[in-house]
C-alpha positions as CSV (number, residue, x, y, z in Angstrom):
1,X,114.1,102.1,99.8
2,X,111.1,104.2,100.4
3,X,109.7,105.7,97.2
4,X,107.0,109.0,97.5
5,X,105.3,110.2,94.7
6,X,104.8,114.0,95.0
7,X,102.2,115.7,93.6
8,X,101.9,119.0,92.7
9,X,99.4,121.6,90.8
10,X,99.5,124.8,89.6
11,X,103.5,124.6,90.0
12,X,103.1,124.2,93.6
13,X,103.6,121.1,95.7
14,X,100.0,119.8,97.2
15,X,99.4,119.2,101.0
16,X,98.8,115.6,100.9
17,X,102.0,115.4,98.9
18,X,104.1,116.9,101.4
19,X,102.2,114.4,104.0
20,X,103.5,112.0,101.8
21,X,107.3,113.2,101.6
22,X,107.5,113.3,105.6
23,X,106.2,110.3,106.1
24,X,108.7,108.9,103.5
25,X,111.5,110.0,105.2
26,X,109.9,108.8,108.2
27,X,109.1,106.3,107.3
28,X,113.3,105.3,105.8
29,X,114.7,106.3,108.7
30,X,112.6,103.9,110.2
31,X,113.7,101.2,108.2
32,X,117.7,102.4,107.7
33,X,116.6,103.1,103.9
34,X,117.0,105.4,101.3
35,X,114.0,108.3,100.7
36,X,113.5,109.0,96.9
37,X,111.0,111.1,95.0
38,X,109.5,111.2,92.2
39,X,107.5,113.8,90.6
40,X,105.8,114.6,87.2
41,X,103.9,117.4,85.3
42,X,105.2,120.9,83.6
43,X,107.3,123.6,85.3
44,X,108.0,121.5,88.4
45,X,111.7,121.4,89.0
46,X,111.2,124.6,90.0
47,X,110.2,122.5,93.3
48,X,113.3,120.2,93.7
49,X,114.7,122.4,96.2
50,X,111.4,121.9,98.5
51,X,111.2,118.1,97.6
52,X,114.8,118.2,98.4
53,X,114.0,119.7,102.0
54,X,111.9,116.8,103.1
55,X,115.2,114.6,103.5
56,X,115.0,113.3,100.0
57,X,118.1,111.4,99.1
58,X,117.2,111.4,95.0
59,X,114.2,112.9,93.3
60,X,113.4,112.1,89.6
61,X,111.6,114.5,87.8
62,X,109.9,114.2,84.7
63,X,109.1,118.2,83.3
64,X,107.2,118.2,80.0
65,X,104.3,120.4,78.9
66,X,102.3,117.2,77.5
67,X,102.7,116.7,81.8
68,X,100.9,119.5,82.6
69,X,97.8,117.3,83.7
70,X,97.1,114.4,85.1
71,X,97.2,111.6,82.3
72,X,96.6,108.1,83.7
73,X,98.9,106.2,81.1
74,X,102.1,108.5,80.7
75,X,101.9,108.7,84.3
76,X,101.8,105.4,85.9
77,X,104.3,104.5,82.6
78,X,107.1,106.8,84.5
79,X,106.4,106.2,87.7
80,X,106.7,102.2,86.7
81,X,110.3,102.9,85.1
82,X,111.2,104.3,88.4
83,X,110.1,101.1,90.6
84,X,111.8,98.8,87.5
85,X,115.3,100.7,88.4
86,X,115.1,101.3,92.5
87,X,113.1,98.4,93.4
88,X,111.7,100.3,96.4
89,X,110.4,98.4,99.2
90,X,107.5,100.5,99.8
91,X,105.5,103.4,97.2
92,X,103.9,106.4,99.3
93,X,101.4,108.8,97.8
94,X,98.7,111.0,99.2
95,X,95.1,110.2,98.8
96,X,94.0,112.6,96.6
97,X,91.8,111.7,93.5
98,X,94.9,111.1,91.5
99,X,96.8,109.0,93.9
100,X,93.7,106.6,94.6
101,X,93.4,106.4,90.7
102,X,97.3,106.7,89.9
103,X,98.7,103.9,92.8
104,X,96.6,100.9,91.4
105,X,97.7,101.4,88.2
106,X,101.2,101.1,88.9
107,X,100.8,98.2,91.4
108,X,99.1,96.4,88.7
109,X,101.9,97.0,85.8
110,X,104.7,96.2,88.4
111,X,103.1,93.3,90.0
112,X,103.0,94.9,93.4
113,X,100.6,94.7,96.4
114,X,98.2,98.1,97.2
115,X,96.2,99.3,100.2
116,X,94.2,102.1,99.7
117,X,93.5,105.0,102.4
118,X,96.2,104.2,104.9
119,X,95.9,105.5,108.0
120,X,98.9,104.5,109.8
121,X,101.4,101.4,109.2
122,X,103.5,98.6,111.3
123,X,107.0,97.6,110.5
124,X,107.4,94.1,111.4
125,X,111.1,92.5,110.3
126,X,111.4,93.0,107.1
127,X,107.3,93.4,106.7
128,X,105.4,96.4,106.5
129,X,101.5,96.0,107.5
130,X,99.2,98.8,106.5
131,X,96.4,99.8,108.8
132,X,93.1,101.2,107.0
133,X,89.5,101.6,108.0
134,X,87.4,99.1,106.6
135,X,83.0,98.2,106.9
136,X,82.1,102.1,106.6
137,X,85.0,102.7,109.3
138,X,83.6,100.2,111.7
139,X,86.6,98.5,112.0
140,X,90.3,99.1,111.5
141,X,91.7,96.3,109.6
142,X,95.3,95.2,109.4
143,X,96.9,94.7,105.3
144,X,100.2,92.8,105.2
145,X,101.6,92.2,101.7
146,X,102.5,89.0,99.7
147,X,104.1,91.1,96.8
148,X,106.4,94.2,96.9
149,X,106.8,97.1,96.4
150,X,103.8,97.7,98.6
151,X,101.5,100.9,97.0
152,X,100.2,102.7,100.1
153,X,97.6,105.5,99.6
154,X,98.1,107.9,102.3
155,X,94.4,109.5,103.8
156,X,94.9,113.5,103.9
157,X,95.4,115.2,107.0
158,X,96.2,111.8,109.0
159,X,100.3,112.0,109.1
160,X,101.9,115.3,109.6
161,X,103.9,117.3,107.7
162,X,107.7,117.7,108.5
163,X,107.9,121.8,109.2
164,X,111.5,121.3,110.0
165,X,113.5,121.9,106.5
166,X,116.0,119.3,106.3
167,X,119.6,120.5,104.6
168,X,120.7,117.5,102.1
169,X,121.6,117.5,99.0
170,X,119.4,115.2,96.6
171,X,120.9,113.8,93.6
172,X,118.7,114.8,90.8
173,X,117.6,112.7,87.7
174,X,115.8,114.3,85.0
175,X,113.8,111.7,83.3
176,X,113.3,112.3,79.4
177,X,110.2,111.7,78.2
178,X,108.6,111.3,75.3
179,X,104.9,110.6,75.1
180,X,104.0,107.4,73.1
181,X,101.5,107.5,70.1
182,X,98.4,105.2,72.6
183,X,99.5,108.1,75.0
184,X,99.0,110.7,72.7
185,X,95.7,110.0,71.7
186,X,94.2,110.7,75.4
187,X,94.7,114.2,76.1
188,X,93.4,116.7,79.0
189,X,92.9,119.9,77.6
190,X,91.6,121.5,80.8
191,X,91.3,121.0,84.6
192,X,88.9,123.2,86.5
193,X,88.5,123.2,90.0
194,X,85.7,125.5,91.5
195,X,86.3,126.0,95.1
196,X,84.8,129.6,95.8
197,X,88.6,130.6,97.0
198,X,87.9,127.7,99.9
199,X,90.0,125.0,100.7
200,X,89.5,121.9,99.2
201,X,87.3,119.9,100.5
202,X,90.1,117.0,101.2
203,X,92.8,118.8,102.1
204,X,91.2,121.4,104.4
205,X,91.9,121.6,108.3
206,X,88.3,123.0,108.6
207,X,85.1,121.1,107.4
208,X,81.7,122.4,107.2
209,X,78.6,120.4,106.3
210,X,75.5,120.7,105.8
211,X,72.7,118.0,105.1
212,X,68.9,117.5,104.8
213,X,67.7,119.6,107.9
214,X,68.7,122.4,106.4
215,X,65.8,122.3,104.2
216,X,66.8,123.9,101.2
217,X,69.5,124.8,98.7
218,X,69.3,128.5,99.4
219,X,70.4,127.8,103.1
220,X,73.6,126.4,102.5
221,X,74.7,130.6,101.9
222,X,74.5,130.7,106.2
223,X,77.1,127.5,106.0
224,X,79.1,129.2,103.7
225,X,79.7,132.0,105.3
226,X,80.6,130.2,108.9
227,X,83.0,128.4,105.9
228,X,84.5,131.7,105.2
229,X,84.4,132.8,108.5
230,X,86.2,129.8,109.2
231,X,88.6,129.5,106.5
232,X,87.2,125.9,106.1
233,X,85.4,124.3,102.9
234,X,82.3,123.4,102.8
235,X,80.6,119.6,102.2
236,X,77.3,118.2,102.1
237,X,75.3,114.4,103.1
238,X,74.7,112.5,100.2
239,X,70.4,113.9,100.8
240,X,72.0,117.3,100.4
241,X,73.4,115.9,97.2
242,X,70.3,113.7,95.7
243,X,68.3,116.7,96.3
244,X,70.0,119.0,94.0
245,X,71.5,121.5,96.8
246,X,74.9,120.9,96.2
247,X,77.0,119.5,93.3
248,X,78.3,115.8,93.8
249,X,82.0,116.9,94.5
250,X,80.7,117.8,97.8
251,X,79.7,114.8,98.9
252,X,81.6,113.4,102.0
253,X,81.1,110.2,102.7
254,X,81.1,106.6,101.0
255,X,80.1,106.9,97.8
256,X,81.4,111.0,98.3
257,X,85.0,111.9,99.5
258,X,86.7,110.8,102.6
259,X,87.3,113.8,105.0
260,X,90.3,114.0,108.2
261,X,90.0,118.0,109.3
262,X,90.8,118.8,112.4
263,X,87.2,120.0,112.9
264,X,84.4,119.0,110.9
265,X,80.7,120.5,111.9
266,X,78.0,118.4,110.9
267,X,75.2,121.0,110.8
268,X,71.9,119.2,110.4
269,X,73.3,115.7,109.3
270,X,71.7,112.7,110.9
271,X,74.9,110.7,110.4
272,X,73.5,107.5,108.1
273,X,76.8,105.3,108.5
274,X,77.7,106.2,105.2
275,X,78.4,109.5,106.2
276,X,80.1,108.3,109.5
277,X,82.4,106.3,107.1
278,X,83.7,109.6,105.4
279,X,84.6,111.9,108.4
280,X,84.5,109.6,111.2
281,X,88.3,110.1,111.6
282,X,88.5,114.0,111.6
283,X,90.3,115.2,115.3
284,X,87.3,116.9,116.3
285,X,83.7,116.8,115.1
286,X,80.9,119.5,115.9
287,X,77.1,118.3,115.6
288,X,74.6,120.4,115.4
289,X,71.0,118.5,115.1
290,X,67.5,119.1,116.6
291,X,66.7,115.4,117.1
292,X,68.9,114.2,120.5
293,X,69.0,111.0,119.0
294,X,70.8,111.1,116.0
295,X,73.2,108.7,115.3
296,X,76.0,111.9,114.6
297,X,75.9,112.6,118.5
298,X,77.6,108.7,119.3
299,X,80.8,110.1,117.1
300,X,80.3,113.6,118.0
301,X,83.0,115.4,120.5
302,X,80.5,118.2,120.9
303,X,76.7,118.3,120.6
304,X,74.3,120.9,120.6
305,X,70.8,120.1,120.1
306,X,68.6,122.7,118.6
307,X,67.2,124.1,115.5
308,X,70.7,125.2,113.1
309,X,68.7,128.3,112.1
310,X,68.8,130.0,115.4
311,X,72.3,128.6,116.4
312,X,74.3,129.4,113.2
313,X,73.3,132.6,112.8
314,X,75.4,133.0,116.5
315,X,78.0,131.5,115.5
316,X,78.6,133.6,112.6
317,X,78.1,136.9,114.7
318,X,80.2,135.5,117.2
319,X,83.0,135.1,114.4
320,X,82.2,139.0,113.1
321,X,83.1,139.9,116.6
322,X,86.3,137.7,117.2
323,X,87.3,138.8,113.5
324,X,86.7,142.3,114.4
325,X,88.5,142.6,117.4
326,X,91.5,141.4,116.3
């Protein structure tokens, strides 16, 4: 059995979640197994019919306004209740912040094996190998597991999302929940995410990013309008960062986020490796860098070599017109 864990916010279902579901049922059919879900926080079986869609066989849902956030310990506490009944063969949940904080957890309490930012997987017998980019994306390494249920963290935008709506009916367990009193004592009062009505930066199709050649803070208002333009979010290198231009939840790369758009324009970012290790795997990437031999144009699908400040402002009245016309 195949086990997803969906997650949703602001009572609606997240994209790497639905990446998740797919590739759960995919991923079942695959093996001739059974495609459950499971998913957490306040207000959501208002999204068992959509979970439902996705070809899941069961969904347990746990509804509770002490749910309505993220909380580390209630969480991984229902989630490990689940694995203890259905003894799933595999765990699936999108890579977002919570996932890659949320899986290991679990894995741990259950005594299961984990592999972080999956970007595809093998089915081998009874075997499942996970497949991963390892060394800063230098090489893609192969994770076969001596424990299950294996925890597999799904990178965003990598496995597609089932737009076909699948008609099944999915038995439905309501989990009860009660929150214990170590639980009670860590609460989250508040989550605020500021996006500027853009994307989020992991989940987006559309990347923009900036880093030290454009010289200064104030500059980044030309990328963020291509952004908008665009409909893409915006990132930053980790100089862009240091130097106080953007705020650290920008960051793509390493020690930032990991990035898969399906275009990502690197507008005056050398491409250190640690940045390469961050976006490296987006469909297409768009350099744009006045120095011809920087190290973004040897990942780069298209290069144009020039100074940003005369070719963005083109792009961006290029846009206006396109926009226009239609």
């Amino acid at each position: 059995m195949v086990l997803v864990v969906a997650e949703a916010r602001e009572g609606a279902l997240r994209k790497p979640a639905k990446e998740a579901l797919s590739e759960g049922r995919r991923m079942a059919d695959k093996l001739g197994a059974k495609a459950v879900a499971v998913i957490i926080g306040e207000g959501v079986k208002t999204l068992l019919k959509e979970i439902s869609g996705y070809g899941m066989d069961k969904i347990y849902v746990a509804d509770s306004a002490f749910l309505k956030y993220y909380h580390p310990m209630a969480y991984a506490r229902i989630i490990s209740e689940v694995v203890a009944k259905e003894s799933p063969k595999v765990v699936l949940m999108g890579g977002t912040q919570t996932g890659r904080d949320l899986m290991p957890r679990v894995a741990i309490r259950v005594g299961g094996g984990y592999a972080p930012d999956c970007t595809g997987y093998e089915i081998n017998g009874d075997s499942i190998i996970a497949v991963r980019p390892a060394i800063s994306g230098k090489v893609i390494v192969k994770v076969g597991f001596k424990k299950y249920p294996a925890f597999m963290v799904l990178r965003p935008n990598v496995f597609g999302v089932n737009e076909d709506i699948i008609s099944v009916s999915s038995e439905v367990v309501e989990i009860s929940f009660e929150p214990t009193e170590v639980e009670r004592k860590q609460i989250v009062k508040e989550f605020s995410i500021k996006t500027a009505g853009r994307p989020e930066l992991t989940e987006a199709e559309i990347v923009v990013s900036g880093g030290r050649g454009l010289k200064d803070a104030a500059n980044f208002a030309m990328l963020e309008e291509l952004a908008d333009l665009l409909g893409a979010a915006v990132g930053a290198s980790r100089a862009a960062v240091d130097a106080g231009w953007r705020p650290q939840s920008d960051q793509v790369g390493q020690t930032g986020k990991t990035v898969s758009p399906k275009l990502y324009m690197a507008i005056g970012i050398s491409g250190a490796i640690q940045h390469l290790a961050g976006m490296s795997s987006s469909k297409y990437i768009v350099a744009i860098n006045k120095d011809p031999d920087a190290p973004i144009f040897n990942v780069a699908d298209f290069g144009i070599v020039g100074d940003l400040f005369k070719i963005v402002p083109v792009l961006i009245e290029r846009l206006k017109k396109e926009k226009a016309r239609s």
